[in-house]
Legacy VTK file of the C-alpha trace (Angstrom):
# vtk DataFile Version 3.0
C-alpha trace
ASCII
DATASET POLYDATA
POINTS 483 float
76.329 -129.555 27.851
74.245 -127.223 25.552
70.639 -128.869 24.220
71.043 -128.400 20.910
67.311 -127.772 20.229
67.804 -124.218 21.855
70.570 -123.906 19.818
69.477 -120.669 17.299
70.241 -122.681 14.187
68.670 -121.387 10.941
65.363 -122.031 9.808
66.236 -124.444 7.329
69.225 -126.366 8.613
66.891 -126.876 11.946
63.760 -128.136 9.453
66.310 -130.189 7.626
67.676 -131.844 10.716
64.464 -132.565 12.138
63.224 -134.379 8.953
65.945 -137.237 9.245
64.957 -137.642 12.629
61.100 -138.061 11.921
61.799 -140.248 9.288
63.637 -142.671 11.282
61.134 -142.591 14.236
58.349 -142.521 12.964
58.897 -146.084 11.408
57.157 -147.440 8.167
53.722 -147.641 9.516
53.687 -144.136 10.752
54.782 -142.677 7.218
52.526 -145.086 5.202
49.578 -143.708 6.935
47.469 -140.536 6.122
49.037 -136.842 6.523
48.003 -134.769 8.815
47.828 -131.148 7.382
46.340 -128.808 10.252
48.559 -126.746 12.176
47.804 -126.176 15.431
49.036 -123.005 17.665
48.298 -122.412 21.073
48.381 -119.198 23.072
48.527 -119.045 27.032
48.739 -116.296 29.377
50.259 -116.541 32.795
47.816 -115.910 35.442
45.179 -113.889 33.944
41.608 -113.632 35.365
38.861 -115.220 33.093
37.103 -111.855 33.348
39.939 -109.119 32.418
39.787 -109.745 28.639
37.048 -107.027 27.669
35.163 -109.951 25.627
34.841 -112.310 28.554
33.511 -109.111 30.499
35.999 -107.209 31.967
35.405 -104.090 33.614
38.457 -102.094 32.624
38.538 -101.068 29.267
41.463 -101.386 26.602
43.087 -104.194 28.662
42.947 -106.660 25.685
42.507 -105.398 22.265
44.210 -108.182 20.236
42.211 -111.201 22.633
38.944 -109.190 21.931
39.649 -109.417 18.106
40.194 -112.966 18.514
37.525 -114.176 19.954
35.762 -112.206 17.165
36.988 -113.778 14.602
35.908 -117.424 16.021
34.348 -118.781 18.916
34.417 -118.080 23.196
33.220 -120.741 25.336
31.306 -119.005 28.725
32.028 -122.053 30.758
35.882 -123.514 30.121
38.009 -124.397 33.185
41.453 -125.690 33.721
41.662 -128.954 35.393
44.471 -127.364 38.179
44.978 -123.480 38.442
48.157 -123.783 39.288
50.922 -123.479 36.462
52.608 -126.737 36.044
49.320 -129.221 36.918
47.335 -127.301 34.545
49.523 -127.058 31.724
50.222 -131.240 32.043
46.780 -131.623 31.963
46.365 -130.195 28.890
48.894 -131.990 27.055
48.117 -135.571 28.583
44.034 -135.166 28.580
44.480 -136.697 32.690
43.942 -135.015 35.898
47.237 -133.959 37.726
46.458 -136.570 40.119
47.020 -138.914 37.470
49.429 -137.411 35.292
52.544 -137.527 38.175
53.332 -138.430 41.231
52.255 -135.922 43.742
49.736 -134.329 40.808
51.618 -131.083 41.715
55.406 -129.406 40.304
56.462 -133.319 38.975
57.301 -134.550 35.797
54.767 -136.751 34.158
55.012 -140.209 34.903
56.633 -142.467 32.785
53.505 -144.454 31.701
51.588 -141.344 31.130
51.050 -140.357 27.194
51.571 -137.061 26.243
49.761 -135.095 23.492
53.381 -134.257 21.661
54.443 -137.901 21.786
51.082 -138.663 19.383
52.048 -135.972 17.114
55.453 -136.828 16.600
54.433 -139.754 15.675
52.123 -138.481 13.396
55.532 -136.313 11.593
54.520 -132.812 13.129
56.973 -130.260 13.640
56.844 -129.165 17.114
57.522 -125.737 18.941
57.380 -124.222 22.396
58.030 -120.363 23.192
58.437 -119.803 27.428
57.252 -121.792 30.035
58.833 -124.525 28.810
59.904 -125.880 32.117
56.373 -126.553 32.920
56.330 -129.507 30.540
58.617 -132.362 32.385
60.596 -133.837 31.508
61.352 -132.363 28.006
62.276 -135.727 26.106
58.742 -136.237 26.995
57.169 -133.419 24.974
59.253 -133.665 21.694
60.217 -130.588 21.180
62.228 -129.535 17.898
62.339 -125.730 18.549
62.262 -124.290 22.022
63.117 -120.959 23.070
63.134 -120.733 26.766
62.102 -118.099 29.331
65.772 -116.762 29.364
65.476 -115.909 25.789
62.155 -114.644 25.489
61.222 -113.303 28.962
58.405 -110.460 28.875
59.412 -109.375 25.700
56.653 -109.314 22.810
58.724 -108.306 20.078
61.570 -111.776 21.174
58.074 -113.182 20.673
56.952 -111.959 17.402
60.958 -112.947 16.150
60.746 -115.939 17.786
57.569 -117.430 16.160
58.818 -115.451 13.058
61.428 -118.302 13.230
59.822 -120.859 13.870
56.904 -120.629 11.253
59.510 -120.574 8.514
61.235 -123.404 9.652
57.983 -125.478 9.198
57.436 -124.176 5.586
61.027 -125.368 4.607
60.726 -128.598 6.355
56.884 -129.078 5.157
55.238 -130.449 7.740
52.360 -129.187 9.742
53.053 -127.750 13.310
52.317 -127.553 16.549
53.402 -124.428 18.715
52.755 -123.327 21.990
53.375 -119.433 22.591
52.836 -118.618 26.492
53.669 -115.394 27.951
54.905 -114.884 31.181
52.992 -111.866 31.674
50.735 -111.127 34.098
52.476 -113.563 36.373
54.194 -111.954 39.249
56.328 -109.780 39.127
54.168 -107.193 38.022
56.147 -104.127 35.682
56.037 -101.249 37.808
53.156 -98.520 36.947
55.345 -95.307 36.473
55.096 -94.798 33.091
58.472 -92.492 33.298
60.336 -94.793 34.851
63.665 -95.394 33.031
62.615 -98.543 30.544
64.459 -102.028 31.833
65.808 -104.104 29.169
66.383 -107.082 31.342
64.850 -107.898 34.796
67.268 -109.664 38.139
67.461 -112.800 36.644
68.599 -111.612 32.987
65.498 -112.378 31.410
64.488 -109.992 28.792
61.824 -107.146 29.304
59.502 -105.387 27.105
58.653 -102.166 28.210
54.986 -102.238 28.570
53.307 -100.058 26.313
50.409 -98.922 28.262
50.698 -98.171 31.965
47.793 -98.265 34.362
46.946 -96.427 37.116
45.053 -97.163 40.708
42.127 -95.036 39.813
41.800 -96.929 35.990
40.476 -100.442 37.841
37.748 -102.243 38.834
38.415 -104.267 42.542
37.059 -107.591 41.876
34.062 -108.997 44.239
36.206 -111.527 45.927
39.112 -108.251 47.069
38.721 -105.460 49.297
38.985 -102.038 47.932
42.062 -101.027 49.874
44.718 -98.238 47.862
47.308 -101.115 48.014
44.858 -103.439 46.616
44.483 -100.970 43.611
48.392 -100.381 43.471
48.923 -103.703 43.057
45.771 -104.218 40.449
47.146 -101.643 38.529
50.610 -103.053 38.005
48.781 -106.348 37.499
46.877 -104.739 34.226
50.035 -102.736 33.021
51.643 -106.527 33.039
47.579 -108.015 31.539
47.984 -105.387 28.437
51.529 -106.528 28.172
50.194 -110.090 27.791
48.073 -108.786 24.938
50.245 -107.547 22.994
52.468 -110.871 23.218
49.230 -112.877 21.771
49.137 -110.172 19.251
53.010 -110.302 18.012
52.107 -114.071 17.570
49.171 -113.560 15.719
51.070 -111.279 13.821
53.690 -113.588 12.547
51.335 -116.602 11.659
49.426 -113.462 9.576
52.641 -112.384 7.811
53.474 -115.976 7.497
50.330 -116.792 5.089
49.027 -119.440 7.804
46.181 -118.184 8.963
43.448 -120.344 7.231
45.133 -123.661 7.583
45.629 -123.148 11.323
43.452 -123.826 14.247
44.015 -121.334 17.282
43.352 -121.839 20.472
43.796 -119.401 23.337
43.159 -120.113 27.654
44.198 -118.887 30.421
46.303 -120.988 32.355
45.068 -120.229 35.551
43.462 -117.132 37.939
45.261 -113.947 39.066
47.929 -114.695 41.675
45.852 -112.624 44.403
43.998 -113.920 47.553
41.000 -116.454 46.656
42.168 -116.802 42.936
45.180 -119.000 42.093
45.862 -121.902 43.359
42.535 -122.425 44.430
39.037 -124.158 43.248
36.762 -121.050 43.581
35.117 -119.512 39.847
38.125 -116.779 39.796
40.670 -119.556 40.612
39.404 -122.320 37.498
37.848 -120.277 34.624
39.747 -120.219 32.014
39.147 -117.109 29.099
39.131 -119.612 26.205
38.641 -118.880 22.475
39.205 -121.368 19.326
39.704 -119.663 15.846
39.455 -122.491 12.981
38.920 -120.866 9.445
35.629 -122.723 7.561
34.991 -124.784 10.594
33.997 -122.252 13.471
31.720 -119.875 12.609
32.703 -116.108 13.398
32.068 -114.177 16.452
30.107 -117.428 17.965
29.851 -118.079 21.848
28.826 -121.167 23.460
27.264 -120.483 26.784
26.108 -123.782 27.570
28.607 -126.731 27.632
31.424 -127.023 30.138
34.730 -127.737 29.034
38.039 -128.658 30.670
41.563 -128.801 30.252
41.413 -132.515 30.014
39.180 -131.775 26.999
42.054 -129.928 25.151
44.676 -132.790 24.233
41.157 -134.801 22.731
40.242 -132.406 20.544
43.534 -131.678 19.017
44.256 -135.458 17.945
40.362 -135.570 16.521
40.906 -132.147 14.556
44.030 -133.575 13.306
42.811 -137.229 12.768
46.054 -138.124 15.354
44.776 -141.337 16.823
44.198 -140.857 21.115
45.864 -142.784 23.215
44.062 -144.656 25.868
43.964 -143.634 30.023
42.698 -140.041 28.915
39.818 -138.390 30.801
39.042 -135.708 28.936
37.280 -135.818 25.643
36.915 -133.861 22.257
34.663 -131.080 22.011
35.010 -130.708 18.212
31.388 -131.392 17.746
30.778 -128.027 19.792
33.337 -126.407 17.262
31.065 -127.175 14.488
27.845 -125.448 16.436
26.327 -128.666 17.405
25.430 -130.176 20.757
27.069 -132.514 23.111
25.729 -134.330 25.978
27.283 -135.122 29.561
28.950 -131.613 29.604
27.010 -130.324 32.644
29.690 -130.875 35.279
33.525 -130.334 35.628
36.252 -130.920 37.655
39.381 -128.968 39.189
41.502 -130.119 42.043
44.560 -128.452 43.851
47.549 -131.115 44.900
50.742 -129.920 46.003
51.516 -126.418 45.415
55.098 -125.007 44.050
56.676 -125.321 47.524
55.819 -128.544 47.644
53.007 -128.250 50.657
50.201 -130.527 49.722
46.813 -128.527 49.904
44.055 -131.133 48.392
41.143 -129.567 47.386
38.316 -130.868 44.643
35.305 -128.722 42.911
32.112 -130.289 41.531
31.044 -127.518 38.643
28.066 -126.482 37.181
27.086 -123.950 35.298
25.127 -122.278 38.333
26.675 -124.325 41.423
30.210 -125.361 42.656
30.545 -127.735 45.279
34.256 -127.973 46.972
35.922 -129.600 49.328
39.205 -128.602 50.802
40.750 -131.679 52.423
43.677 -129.779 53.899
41.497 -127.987 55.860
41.397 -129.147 59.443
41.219 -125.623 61.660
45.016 -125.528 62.960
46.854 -126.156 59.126
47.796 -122.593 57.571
47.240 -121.857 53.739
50.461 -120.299 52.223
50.989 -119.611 48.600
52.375 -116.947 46.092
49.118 -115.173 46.137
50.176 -113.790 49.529
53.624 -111.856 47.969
52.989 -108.181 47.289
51.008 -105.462 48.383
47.357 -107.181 48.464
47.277 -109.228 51.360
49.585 -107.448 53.898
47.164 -104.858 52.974
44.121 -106.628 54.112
45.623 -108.300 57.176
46.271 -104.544 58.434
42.455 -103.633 57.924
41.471 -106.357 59.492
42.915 -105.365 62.754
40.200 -102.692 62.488
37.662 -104.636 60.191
35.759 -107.426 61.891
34.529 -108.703 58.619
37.597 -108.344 56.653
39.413 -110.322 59.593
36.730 -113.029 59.322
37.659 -113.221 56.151
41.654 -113.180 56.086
40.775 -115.925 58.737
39.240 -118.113 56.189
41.579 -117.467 53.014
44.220 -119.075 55.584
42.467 -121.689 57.205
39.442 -122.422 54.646
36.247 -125.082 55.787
35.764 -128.423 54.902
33.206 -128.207 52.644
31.839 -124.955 50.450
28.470 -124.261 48.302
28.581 -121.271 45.832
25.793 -119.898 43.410
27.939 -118.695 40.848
25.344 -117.158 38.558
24.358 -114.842 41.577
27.254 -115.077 43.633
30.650 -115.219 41.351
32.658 -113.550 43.913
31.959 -117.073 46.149
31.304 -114.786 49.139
28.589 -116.522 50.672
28.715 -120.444 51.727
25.654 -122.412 51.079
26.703 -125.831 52.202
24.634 -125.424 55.308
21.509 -123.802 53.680
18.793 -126.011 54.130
17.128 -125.380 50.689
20.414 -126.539 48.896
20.849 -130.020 50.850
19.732 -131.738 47.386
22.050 -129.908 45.723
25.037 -130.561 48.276
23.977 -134.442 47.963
24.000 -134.572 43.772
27.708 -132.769 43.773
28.700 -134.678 46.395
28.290 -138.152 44.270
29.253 -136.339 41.557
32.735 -135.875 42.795
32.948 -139.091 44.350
31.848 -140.964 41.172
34.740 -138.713 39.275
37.115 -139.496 42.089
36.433 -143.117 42.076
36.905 -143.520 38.353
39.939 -141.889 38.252
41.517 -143.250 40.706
42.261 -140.382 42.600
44.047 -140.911 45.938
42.113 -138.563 47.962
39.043 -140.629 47.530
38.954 -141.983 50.872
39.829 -138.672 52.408
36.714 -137.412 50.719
34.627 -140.242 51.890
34.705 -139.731 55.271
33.132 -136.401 54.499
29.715 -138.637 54.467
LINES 1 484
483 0 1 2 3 4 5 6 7 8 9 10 11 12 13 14 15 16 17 18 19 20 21 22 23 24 25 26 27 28 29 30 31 32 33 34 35 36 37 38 39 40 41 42 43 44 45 46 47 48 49 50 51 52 53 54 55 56 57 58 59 60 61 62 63 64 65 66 67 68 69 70 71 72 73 74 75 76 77 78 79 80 81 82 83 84 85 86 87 88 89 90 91 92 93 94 95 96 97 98 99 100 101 102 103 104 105 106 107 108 109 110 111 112 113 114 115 116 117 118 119 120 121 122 123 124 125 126 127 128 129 130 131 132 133 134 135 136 137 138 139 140 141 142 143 144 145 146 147 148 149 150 151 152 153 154 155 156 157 158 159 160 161 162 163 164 165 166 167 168 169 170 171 172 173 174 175 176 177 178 179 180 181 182 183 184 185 186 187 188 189 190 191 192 193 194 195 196 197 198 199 200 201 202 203 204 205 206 207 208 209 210 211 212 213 214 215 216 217 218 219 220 221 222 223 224 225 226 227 228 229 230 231 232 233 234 235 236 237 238 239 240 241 242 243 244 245 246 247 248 249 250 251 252 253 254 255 256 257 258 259 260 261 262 263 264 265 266 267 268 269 270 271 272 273 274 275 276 277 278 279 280 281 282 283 284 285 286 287 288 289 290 291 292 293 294 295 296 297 298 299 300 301 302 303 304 305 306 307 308 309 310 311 312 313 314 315 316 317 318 319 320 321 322 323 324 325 326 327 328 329 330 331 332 333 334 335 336 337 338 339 340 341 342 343 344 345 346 347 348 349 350 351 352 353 354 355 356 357 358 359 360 361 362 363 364 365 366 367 368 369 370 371 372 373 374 375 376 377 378 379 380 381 382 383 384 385 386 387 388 389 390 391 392 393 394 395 396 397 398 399 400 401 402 403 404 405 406 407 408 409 410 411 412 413 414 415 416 417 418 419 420 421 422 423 424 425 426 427 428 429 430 431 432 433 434 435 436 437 438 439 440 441 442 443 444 445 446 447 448 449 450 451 452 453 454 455 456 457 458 459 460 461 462 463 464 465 466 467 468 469 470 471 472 473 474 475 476 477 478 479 480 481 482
């Protein structure tokens, strides 16, 4: 049977129908009390280091013009993370304000568990109309997230211009049916499969699966990067960077046909945007992991009157959990209770906020379903993590691993004692790791046996262990025996 919310129904018939349904659920009390008016979109990219947008830092030039002019038109935050960087954990995160390990049952690719709120479910309530453009099948199960207008990958694959039309849709459905919105826009791009980087290759208009594919509209080349720290600079390594910008700048122009439509659309000052990346670059030592490339997220909010232009916050530490929080208090959507996180709107509004000197990431299972716990301890300066999986004979395997990058190392290594050392530890990892981030963001060297950081070790050890104990995580005991 066909879901009739992906049906492509016209604007106003699809605001009409949802009106009559909003009514009825939302009951008396719900439409006696006050009405929200902020809309609220959010942008996600797929697997995009913190540092490639040029604002956040990255080396490569032209990579991310219409990110840059975002964060210039409202505030960055130095020091956001995503509770999981992995797909699916991190984006339930951020829609139930709860660590994966609470939000389902193996806190990896699961739907969220039945007695688990969900950010959508509070603004239904509240009579918004609600939108989601790709990566839709990260949110599970979909009765949970309320959506009224979805277009799936199949419809807008890698395409920016499906996006532009899509949220071209969408947008005018809310005006006629006159309530405020919610939409998530996430592009697929620079998730793997990277577009190829011949620029005169004959233009796809649909990849294997049928998806659709925009043809990227700049192509870079091996010699145009910058190898991060944490890689070897191998040729394949800068093939297979190279393909991953072509697909980065892609990305950017998907935010920017967004941006363009809410523009065109008149929206722009009664809208609060928010844009993160979802999780690190799908390369050895990034994704799926805890280290700094693995958890930052590139996060920017634009909120017209209420953040002031161009600012940058480069003290607090924000998470994931955080994000769900601050939506219901910007929208005056009471929070459900059970959520960890909590609103940084008074950071929005310049001001200070205390107790944001440490956050938290964990990895569960991964997308094949192997369980790989890991848990970080961050500061600004140190990360503490501990990689419960690791016991010497288990083997890491993940996505990271497809392509050109880490068959590439694994051959210098034959020839490369310190690149075999550490291939060697990407797959079988150590208990326990110390990193100086400020001086050290590559994570190359472990401090957990240093001497002159056995204070430090102790503090993020309780740290963790005071986080894992209060929400009940079930890796706690696991971690205790670490003492």
């Amino acid at each position: 049977m066909t879901d009739p919310r992906r049906a492509p129904l016209p604007p106003a018939r699809l605001a009409a129908g949802f009106a009559v349904v909003a009514a009825l659920a939302a009951g008396p009390a719900a439409q006696d009390a006050p009405r929200p008016t902020l809309n609220v979109l959010l942008l996600t990219v797929d697997d995009m280091d913190a540092r490639t947008p040029g604002v956040f830092g990255g080396l490569v030039p032209g990579v991310t013009p219409n990110i840059d002019r975002l964060a210039a038109e409202g505030m960055r935050f130095e020091h956001g993370h995503v509770a999981a960087a992995i797909c699916q954990p991190c984006r339930q995160a951020l829609m139930t304000g709860r660590f994966p390990h609470a939000v389902s049952p193996k806190g990896g690719f699961d739907a969220v568990r039945a007695d688990v709120p969900t950010l959508q479910e509070q603004l239904h309530a509240a009579g918004y109309f609600q939108g989601i453009l790709g990566k839709e099948k990260h949110l599970a199960p979909a009765r949970r997230f309320c959506w009224d207008a979805v277009r799936g990958e199949a419809e807008v694959g890698r395409d920016p211009a499906r996006f532009y039309e899509f949220a071209k849709e969408f947008f005018a459905a809310a005006k006629t049916n006159g309530k405020p919105f919610f939409l998530m826009a996430n592009s697929h791009d620079p998730h793997r499969p990277f577009p190829g980087c011949d620029a005169d290759a004959k233009p796809l208009e649909r990849d294997a699966r049928g998806r659709p594919i925009g043809r990227p509209s700049r192509f870079f080349r091996p010699d145009d990067v910058v190898v991060p720290g944490f890689l070897p600079d191998l040729p394949d390594v800068r093939r297979e960077l190279a393909r991953y910008y072509t697909s980065a700048h892609r990305a950017d122009d998907t935010v920017g046909m967004v941006l363009r439509a809410l523009h065109e659309a008149g929206l722009d000052d009664s809208t609060l945007v928010m844009f993160l990346t979802d999780n690190g670059m799908a390369f050895p030592f990034a994704k799926t992991n805890t280290y700094l490339a693995s958890t930052a997220a590139a996060w920017i909010v634009r909120w017209p009157g209420r953040v002031k232009v161009g600012s940058v916050d480069r003290t607090h530490l924000i998470s994931g959990v955080d994000f769900a929080p601050t939506i219901l208090e910007a929208t005056g959507v009471p929070a459900p209770p059970g959520m960890h996180g909590r609103s940084f709107l008074p950071l929005l509004e310049d001001g200070e906020q205390a107790g944001r000197d440490v956050a938290f990431t964990e990895i569960n299972c991964i997308a094949s379903g192997v369980a790989y716990p890991m848990r970080c301890a961050r500061e600004t300066k140190l990360a503490y993590m501990w990689n419960g999986w690791a016991d010497g004979s288990k083997v890491f395997k993940n996505e990271s691993q497809a392509g050109l990058t880490f068959k590439a190392m694994q051959a210098a290594a034959e020839n490369d004692e310190a690149l075999a050392a550490r291939v060697h530890l990407f797959q079988y990892r150590v208990q326990e790791e110390l990193f100086d981030c400020e001086v050290d963001p590559s994570c190359l060297h472990n401090l957990i046996a240093d001497p002159a950081h056995a204070a430090d070790v102790a503090r993020l050890r309780q740290a963790l262990l005071r986080h894992m104990q209060a929400t009940a995580d079930p890796q706690t005991d696991a971690f205790r025996r670490v003492f």
